[in-house]
C-alpha positions as CSV (number, residue, x, y, z in Angstrom):
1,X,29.8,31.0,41.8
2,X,30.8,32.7,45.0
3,X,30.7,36.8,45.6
4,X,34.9,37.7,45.7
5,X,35.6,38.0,49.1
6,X,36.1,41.8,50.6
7,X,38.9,41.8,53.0
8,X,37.9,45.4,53.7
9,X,40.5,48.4,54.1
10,X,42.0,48.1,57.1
11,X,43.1,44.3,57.1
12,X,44.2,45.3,53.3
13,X,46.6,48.2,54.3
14,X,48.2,45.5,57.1
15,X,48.2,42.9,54.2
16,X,50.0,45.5,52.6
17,X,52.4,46.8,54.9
18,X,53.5,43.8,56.3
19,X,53.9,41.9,52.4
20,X,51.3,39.4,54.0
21,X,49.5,38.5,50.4
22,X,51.0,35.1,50.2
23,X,49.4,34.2,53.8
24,X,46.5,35.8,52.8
25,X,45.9,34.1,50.0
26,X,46.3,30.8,52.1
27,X,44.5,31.8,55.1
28,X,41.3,32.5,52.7
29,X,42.3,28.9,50.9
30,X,41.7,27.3,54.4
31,X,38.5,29.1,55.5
32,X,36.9,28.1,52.2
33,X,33.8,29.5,51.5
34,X,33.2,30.8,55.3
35,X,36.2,33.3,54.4
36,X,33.7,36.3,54.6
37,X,31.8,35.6,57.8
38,X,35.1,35.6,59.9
39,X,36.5,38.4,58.7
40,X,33.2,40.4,59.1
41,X,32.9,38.9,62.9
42,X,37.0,39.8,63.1
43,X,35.9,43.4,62.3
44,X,33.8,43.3,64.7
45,X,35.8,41.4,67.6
46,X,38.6,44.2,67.0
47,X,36.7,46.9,67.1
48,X,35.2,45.3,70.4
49,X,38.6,45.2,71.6
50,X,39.8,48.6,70.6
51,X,36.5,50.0,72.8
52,X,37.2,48.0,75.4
53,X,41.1,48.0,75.7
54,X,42.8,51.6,76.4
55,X,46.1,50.3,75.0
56,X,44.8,49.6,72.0
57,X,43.7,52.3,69.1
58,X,41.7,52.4,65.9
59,X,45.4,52.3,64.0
60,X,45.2,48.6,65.2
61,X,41.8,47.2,63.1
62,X,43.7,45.7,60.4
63,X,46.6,43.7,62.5
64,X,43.7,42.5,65.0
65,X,41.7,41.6,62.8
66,X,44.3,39.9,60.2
67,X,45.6,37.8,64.0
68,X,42.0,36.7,64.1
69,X,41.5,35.5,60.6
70,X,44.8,34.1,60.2
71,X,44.0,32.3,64.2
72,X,40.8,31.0,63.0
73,X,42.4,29.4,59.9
74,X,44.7,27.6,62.2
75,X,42.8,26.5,64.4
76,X,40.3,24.9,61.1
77,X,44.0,23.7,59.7
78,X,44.2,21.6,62.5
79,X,40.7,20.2,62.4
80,X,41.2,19.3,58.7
81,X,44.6,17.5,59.7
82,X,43.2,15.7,62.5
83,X,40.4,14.6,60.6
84,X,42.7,13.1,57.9
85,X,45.0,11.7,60.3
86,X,47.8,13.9,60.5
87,X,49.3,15.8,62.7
88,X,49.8,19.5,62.3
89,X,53.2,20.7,63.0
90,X,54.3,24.1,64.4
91,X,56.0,25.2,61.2
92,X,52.8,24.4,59.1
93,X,51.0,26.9,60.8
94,X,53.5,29.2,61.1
95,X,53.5,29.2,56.7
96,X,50.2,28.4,56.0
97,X,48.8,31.4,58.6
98,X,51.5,33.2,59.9
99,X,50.5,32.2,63.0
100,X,53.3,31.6,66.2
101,X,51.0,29.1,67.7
102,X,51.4,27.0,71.2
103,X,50.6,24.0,69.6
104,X,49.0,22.5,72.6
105,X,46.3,25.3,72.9
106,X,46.3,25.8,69.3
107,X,45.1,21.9,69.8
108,X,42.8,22.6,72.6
109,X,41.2,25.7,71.0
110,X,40.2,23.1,68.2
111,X,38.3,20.6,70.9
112,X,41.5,18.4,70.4
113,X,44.2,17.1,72.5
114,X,47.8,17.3,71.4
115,X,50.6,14.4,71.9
116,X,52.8,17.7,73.7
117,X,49.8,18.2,76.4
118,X,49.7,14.8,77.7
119,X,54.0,15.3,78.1
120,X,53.2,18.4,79.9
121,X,50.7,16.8,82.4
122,X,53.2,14.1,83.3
123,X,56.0,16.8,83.9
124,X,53.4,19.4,85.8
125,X,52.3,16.6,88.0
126,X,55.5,15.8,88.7
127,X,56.6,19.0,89.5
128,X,53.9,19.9,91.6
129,X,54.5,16.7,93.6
130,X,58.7,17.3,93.9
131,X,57.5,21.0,94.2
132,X,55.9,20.0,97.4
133,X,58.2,17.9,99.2
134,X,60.9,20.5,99.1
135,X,59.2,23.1,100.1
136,X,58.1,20.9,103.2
137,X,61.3,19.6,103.7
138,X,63.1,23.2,103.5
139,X,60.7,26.0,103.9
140,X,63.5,28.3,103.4
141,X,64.0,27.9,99.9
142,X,63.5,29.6,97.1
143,X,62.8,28.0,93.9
144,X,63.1,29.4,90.3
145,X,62.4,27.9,86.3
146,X,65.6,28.7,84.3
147,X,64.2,30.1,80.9
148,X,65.0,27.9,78.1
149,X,68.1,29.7,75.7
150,X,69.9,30.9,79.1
151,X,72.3,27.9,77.7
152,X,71.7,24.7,80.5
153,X,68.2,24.5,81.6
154,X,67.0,22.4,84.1
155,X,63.3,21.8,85.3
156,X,64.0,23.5,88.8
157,X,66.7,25.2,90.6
158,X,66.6,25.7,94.5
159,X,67.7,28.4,96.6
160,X,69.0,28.9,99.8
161,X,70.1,32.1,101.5
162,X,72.3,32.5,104.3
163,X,74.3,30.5,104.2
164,X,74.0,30.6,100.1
165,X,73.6,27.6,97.9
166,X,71.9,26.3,95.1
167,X,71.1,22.9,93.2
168,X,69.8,21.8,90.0
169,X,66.9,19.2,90.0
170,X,66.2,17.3,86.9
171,X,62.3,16.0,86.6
172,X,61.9,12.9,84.3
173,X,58.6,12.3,84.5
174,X,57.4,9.4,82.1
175,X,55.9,5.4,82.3
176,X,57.7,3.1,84.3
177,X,58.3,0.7,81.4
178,X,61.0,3.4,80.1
179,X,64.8,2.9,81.7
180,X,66.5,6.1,82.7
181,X,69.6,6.1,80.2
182,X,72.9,7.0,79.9
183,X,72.2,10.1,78.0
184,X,70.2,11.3,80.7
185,X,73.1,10.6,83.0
186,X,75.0,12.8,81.1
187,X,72.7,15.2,81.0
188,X,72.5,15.3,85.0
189,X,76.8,15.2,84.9
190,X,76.9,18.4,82.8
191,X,74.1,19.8,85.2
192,X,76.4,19.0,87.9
193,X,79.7,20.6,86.5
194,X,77.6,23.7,85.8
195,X,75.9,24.3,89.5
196,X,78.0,22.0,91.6
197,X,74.9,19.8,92.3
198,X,72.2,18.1,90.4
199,X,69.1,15.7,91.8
200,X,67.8,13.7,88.7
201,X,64.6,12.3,89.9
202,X,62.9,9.7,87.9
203,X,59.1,7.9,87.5
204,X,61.1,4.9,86.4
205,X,62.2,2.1,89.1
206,X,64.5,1.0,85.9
207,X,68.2,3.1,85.8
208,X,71.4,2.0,84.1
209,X,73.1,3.9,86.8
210,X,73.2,0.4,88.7
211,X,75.9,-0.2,85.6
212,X,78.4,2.7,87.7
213,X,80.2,3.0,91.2
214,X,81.1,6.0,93.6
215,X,82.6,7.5,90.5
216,X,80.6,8.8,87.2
217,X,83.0,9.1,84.0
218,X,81.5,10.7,81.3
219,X,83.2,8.5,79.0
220,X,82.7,5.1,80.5
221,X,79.3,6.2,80.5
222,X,79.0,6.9,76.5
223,X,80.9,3.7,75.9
224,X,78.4,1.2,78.1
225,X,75.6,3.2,77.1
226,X,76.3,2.6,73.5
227,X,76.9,-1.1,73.9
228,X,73.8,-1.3,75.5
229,X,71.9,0.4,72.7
230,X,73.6,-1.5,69.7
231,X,72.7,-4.8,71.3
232,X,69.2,-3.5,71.5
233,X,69.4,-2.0,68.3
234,X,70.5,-5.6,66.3
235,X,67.7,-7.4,67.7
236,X,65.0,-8.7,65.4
237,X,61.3,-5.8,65.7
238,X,58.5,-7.9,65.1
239,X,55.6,-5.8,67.4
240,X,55.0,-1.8,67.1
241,X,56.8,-1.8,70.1
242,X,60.0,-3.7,69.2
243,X,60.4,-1.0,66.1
244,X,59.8,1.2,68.9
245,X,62.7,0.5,71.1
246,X,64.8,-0.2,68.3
247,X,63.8,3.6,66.7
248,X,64.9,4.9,70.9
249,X,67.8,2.6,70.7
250,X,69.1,4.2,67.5
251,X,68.1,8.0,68.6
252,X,69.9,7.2,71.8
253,X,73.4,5.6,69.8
254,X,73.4,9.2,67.6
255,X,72.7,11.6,70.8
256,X,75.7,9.3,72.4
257,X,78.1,9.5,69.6
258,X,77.3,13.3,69.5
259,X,79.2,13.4,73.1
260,X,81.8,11.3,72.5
261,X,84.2,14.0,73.4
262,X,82.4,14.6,76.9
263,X,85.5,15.2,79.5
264,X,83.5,15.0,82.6
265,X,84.2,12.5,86.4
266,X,82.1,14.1,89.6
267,X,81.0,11.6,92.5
268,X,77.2,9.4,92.8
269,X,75.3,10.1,95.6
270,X,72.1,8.8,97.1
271,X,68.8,11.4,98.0
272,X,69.6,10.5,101.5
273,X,73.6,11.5,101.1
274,X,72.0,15.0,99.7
275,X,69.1,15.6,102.0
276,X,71.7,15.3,105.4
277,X,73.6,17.6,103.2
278,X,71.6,20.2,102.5
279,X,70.0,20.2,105.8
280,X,74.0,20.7,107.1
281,X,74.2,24.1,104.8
282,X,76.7,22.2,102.3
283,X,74.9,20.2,99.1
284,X,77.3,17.4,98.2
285,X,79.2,18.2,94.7
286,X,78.1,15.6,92.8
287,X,75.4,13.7,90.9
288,X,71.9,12.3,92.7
289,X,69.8,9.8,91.2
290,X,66.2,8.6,92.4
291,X,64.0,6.6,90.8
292,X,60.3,6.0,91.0
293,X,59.1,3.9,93.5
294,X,62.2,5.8,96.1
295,X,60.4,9.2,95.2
296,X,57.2,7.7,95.7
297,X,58.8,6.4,99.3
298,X,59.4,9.8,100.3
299,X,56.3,11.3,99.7
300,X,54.9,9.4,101.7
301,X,57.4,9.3,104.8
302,X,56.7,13.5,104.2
303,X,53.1,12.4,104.5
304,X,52.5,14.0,100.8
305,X,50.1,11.3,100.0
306,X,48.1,12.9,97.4
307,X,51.3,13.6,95.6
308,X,52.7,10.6,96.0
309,X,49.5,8.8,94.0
310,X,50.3,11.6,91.2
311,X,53.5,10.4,91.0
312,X,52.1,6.9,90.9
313,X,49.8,7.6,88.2
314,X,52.3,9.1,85.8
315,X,54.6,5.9,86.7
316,X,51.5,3.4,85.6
317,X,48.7,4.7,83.0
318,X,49.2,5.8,79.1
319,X,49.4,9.4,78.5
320,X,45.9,8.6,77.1
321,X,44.5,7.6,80.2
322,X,46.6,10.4,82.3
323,X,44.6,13.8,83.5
324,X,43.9,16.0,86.1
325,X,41.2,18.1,87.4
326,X,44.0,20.6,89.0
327,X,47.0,20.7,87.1
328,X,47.7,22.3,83.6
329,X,48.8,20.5,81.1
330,X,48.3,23.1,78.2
331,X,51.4,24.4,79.3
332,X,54.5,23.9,81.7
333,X,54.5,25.2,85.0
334,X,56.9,27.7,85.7
């Protein structure tokens, strides 16, 4: 039988303080019988930390050192559910550590790669590559990243001073086998109503937008785009990738349905309608939609090459096959 494990004063009196017993008794269920080796080497990483950090004092040994122990068991959590085949979610951690973990570096942290980095890559190549043609195109922008909970959100906003205006640009950055839906349309609509103008560029050369004229109608929108769906949804799913489309095609009927009451018209216009625009001072009010292979065009006519094979490689390979040696993917640019 084991020695009982001494969680020594300082992470006790945290424990303690903070009604942390519960996690603690988890934390220790996870770490098994290496439970006293990290908390001795927490005890001393804090105290390293405490030396070598002014802002820190001796007060805080017991909450660095609980972070670390409870860290360490999520990071073994995850190693434990990858190795059994399951994924470890955001809220498991959260009750079975107390950890507030980015999953993705929780992930890397653990030598392992989560579904949610491979999404990030796709949009951060994306952005880097739309990043860099506007910037070319109008060197006296200003671009910002709305924070997400400032109500709408999109990928990118940019700037212009003197005189002053402002669009919203929409990134959807995924495999050319996936069509840009009405529910994204909708998406770029309510963008528009909110700042006047919004570019919805797209990795797919596929768009139901053909489906619409001069003229967007929120509702006309809802109503093809759910007889679209319902036609895919009642077809027969043989392959892993017919349940697939049919799992989209329902997920895409309920976010529809959830709109229904969308009272929104603004005007379609092409990149080039915009671009003439913006380079006249006055953005067209409306809604823009490019898709892949146009993006990729003008990359290259902006003789953003490198970019445009990015773009490229998001459009063709599996997020398994996707990386890159200079973009992030553990988190979204901002």
């Amino acid at each position: 039988m084991s020695p009982p494990i001494k969680v020594g004063t300082a992470v006790r009196n945290h424990v303690k303080r903070y009604t942390l017993n519960e996690k603690l008794k988890s934390i220790l269920g996870i770490l098994r019988s290496d439970g006293q080796e990290v908390i001795d080497w927490a005890y001393e990483e804090a105290e390293r930390r405490i030396s070598e950090e002014k802002s820190l004092k001796q007060s805080n040994l017991g909450g660095i050192a609980f972070d670390l122990i409870s860290y360490e068991a999520a990071v073994r959590l995850v190693k434990y559910n990858h190795s059994k085949g399951r994924l470890t979610t955001k809220n498991e951690v959260r009750v079975k550590t107390g950890q507030k973990a980015e999953m993705p570096v929780l992930y890397r942290d653990a030598g392992l790669r989560h579904p949610q980095e491979a999404r990030n890559l796709r949009h951060n190549m994306f952005h880097e590559a739309f990043h860099s043609l506007i910037m070319l195109l109008f060197p006296d922008v200003t671009t910002s990243v709305p924070s997400t909970g400032e109500g709408l959100t999109p990928d990118l906003m940019v700037h212009h001073k003197n005189p002053d205006w402002t669009i919203s640009v929409e990134y959807k950055g995924y495999r050319a086998l996936t069509l840009l839906g009405e529910s994204e349309i909708l998406k770029a609509m309510r963008y528009q109503a909110d700042f006047g103008t919004a570019w919805l560029v797209s990795t797919t050369p596929k768009s139901s937008i053909s489906n619409y004229h001069k003229t967007l109608d929120a509702q006309e929108v809802i109503e093809k785009g759910l007889v679209r769906l319902k036609r895919m949804y009642r077809r027969k799913a043989y392959t892993s990738e017919q349940k697939e489309n049919r799992g989209i095609a329902k997920k895409g009927m309920s976010h529809l349905e959830k709109q229904n009451d969308l009272q929104l018209k603004c005007k379609l216009y092409s990149a080039e309608e915009l671009l003439d625009s913006m380079r006249n001072n006055k953005p067209v009010k409306g809604v823009i939609i490019t898709t892949g292979f146009e993006f990729v065009d003008m990359l290259k006519e902006a003789g953003l090459h490198s970019e445009a094979d990015n773009v490229l490689r998001v459009m063709k390979l599996p997020t398994t096959s996707l990386h890159s040696d200079t973009i992030t993917s553990v988190r979204l640019i901002e």
